[in-house]
N, C-alpha and C positions, 0 to 999 in steps of 0.2 A: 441283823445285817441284811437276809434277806429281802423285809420289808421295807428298808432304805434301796437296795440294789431293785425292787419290783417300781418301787415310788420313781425311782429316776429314770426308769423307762419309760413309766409311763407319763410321766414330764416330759419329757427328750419327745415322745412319739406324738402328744400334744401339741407343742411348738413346730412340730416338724408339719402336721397339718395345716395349722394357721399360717405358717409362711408359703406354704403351695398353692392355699385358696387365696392370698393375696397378691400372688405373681400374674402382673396382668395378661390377658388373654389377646394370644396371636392375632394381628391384622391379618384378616382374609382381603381377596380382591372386592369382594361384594361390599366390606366395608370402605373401602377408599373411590373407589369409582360406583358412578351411575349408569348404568340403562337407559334404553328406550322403555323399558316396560315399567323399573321404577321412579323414572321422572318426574310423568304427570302425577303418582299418586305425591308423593314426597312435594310437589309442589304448591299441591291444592290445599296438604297439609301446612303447609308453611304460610301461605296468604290466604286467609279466612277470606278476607275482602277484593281476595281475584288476584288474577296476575295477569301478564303479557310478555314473551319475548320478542324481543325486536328484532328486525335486522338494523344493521347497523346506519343504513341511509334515514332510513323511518325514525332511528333514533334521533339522529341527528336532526330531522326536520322537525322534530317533535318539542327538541327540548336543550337547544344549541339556539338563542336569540343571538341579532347583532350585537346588542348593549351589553345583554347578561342582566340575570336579575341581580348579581351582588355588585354592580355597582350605581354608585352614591357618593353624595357631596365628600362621609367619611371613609368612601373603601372608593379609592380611584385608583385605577390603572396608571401603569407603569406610561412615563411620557413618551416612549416611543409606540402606543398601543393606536394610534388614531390616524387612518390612510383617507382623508375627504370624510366621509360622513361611517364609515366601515370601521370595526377593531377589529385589528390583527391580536390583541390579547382580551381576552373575555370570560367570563367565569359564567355559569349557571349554575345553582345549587342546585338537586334533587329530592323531592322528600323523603323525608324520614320513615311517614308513617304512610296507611291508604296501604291500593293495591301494590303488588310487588312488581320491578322493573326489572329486566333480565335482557341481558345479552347474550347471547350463545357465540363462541367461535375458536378457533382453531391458534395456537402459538405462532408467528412465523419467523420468529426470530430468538436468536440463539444468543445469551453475553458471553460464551465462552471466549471470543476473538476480542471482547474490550468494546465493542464499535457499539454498542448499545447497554451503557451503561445504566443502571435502575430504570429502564422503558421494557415496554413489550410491546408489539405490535400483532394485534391478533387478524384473523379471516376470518370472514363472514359464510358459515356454513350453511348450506343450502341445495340443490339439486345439480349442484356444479359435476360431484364427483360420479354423476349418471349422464352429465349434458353430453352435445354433442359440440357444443363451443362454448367452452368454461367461462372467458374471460370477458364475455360479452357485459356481464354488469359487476366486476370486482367490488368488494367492498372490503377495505380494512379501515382500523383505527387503534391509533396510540395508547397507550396505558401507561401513567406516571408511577411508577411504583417504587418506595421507600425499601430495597431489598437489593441486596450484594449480592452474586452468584444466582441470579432468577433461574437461570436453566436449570438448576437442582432441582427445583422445585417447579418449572415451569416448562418442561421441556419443548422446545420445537418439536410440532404436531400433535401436541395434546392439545384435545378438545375442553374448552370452558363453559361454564355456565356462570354468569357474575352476576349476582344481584347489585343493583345498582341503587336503588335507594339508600339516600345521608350521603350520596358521591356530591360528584360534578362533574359536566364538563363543559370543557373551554376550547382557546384557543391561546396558543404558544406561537407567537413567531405567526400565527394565520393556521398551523398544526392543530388540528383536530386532536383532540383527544380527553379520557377517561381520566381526574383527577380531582383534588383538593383543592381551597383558598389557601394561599400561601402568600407571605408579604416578602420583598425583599427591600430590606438599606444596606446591600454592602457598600459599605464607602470604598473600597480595594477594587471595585471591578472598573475597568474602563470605558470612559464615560458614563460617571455612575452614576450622574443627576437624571439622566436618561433613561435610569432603570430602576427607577425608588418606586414601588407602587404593588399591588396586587396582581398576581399574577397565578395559573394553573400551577400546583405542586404536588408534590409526591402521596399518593394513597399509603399511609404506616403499612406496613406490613400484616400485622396482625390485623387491621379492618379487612384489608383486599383478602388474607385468607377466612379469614370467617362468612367472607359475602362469596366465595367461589367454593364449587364443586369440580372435580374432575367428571367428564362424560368419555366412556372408556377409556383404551390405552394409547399410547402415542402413536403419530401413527404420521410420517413425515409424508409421505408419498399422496398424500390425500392433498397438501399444498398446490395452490394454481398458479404457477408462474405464468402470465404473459410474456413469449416471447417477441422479441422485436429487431429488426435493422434498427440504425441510426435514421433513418432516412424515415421509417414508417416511424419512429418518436418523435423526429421533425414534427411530423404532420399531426400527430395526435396528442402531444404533452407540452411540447416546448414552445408549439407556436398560440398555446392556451395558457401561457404563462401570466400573461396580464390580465388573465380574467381572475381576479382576486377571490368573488363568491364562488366562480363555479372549481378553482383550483383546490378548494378547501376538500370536497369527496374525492379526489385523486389522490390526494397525499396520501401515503403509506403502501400506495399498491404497491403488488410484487411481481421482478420485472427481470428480465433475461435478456441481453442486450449482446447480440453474435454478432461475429465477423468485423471486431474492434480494437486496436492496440494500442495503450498508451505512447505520447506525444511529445513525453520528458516537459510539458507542461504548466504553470497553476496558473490560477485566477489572479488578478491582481485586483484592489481595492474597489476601478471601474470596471471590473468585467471581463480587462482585459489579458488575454493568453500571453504570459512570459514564459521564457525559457526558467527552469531548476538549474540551482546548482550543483555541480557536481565536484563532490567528494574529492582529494588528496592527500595523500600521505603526508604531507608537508603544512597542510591546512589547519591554522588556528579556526579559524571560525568557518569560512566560505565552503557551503556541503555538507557543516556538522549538522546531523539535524537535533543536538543538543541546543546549538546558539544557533541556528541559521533557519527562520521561518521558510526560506524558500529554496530548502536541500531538495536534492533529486530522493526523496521517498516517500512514502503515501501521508506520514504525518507529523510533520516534525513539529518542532515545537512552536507555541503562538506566544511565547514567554510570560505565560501564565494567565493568558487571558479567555481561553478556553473553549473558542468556537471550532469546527470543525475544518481541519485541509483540505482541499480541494485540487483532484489533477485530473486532468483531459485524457479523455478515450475519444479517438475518431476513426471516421470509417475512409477518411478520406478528399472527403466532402463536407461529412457533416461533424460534430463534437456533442460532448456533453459532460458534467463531471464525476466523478468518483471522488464519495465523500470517506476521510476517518476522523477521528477521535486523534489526537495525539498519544491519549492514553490509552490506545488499544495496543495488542501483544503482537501488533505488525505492521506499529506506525513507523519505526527506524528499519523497514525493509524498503530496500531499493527499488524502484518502480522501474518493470519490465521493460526490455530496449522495445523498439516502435517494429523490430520484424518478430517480433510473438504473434501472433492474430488470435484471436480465439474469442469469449464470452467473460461477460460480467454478469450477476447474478446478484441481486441485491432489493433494498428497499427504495421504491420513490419518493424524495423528498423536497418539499416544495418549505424554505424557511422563507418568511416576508417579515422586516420590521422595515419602520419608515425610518433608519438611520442611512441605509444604503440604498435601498428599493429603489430600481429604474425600470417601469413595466416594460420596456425596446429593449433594454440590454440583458435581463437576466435569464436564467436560466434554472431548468431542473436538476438536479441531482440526483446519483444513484447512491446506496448507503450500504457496502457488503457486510456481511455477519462476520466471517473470518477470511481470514488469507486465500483457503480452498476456492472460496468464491470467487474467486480474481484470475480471469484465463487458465481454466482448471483442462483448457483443450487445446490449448495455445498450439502454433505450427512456428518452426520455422521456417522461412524461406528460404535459408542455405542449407538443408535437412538434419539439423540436430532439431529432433521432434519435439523437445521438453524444454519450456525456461525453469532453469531453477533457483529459486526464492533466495536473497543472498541479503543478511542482513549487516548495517552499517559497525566496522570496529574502528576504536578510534586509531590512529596510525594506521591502516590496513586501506589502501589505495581505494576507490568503485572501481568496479569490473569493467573492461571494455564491451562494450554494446558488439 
């Protein structure tokens, strides 16, 4: 009995080894993030045959053609792609193999708000966060990425490193950015003969994280917003609307837009500024922004046709728009009465296809992350200091302004 009761111990104490050596070993930080000191070696190690990182302009001048090399008699663009001799939708593949392509730059956008659904929009890191005028050459750009809940994994102010070889990038809309060949025939989209063709799509998830490293920790305050009046936007973005090539390296900056209050409101199909409707308790449809595209709130619904809402911030003088998402977690919130003043904080967004394009009439847009971002400084002018955020129920009247 002994020799049974010593055996099963020393069984038991065997097993009990092998299962410890096989319990995998803690992630440190040194394992998940990079350095300045182990970059370069880790780089040189990875591309026998050299590397380069870009900035984001240089990349783009490098290897963003007007035509795109994917297209062909068999890979053509989608029929709204062609503005005169210019596409607004373009593809360029990247190689696979040769030296390594790298992009470095910083998150600046967050999907927890919905407003940036599978996209990321990074900055372009550089001497800024020593300059003595940041904003002097911003540079950002887009990332298509095939991933739900990106900020888990992608947080606003984490710095990247992307390899970019076996990518692409294109042009969406005239939108720069980092992405895949993707075909679309949805027969369900409106005007869908208009939109049969090749177009920038989503990086899978698991490519875009095997080609990217973290470079330290997050680190939000490192972000360079441009701030601006309406009036100084006048002058510098809006009235360079019609410049189609040179609009293409503006897209995506990031932008702070003071002493502005919505105007109750939207865009209409020419361009031009309607009144929203406003909400009643008594209301089947007029102000819901379940059935009413043109409710008094930041996004109501497009009845499934999926492009972004559009409503006016002005200073007085001048306008501009504030974009969402329908599907974001602050489209059915009520848009602040016109005596808020305060700031917008968001992304610049320049979208062009030739279905609606008028170089005279259109305009830029602002694109916020969340709700926080939308007159987070606001004043009243009859001194209750605070708007606060009031979202639409059904039966439950809109608030008086």
């Amino acid at each position: 009995m002994k020799t049974i009761k010593y055996l099963s111990f020393t069984i038991i104490g065997t097993l009990a080894l092998l299962f410890s050596a096989c319990e995998p070993k803690a992630l440190t930080k040194e394992d998940v993030l990079m350095d300045e000191t182990s970059l370069q070696a880790e780089l040189t190690k990875l591309n026998p045959d050299g590397y380069q990182i870009y900035n984001i302009n240089s990349f783009l001048d490098k290897y963003m053609t007007e035509d795109g090399n994917f297209k062909s008699d068999s890979s053509v663009y989608r029929t709204r792609s062609t503005y005169g001799t210019m596409q607004l939708f373009s593809i360029d593949t990247l190689p696979v193999n040769g030296p390594g392509i790298y992009l470095r730059g910083r998150v600046a956008t967050d999907d927890y708000g919905g407003n940036f659904y599978k996209s990321l929009v990074i900055q372009q890191v550089n001497d800024w966060e020593t300059a003595g005028n940041p904003t002097i050459d911003q540079q950002c750009l887009r990332i298509s990425l095939d991933l739900g809940s990106a900020n888990g994994m992608y947080p606003q102010g984490q710095e990247l490193l992307i390899r970019c070889n076996g990518l692409a990038v294109g042009r969406y809309a005239n939108q720069p950015q980092l992405c895949v060949p993707s075909y679309n025939n949805n027969i369900w989209a409106n005007h869908e003969s208009e939109k049969v063709g090749w177009a920038p799509g989503r990086i899978p998830s698991a490519k875009f994280r095997s080609n990217t490293r973290f470079l330290g920790e997050p680190d939000m305050s490192k972000l360079v917003y441009e701030t601006l009046t309406l009036a100084e936007m006048q002058t510098k973005y809006l009235a360079k609307y019609a410049d189609v090539e040179g609009a293409r390296k503006l897209d995506g900056r990031l932008v702070k837009l003071t002493n502005v209050h919505f105007n109750g409101k939207y865009a209409d199909t020419n361009n031009n500024a309607q009144n929203c409707n406003r909400y009643k308790a008594d209301s089947t449809e007029l102000g819901n922004p379940e059935l009413d595209e043109n409710a008094c709130t930041f996004g109501p619904t497009t009845k499934n046709v999926g492009y972004p809402q559009s409503r006016y911030v002005e200073d007085g003088a001048n306008k501009v728009l504030v974009s969402t998402s329908e599907y974001s977690r602050y489209a059915y919130y009520y848009l602040p009465a016109a005596k808020y003043v305060g700031s917008v904080t968001g992304i610049l967004s320049y979208y062009m296809d030739n279905g609606k394009y008028s170089p005279d009439g259109g305009e830029w847009a602002v694109s916020p992350c969340n709700l926080w971002d939308i007159l987070p400084e606001c004043q009243d002018a009859n001194a209750d200091p605070l708007w606060t955020p009031t979202e639409w129920k059904k039966g439950t009247p809109q608030p008086e302004d």
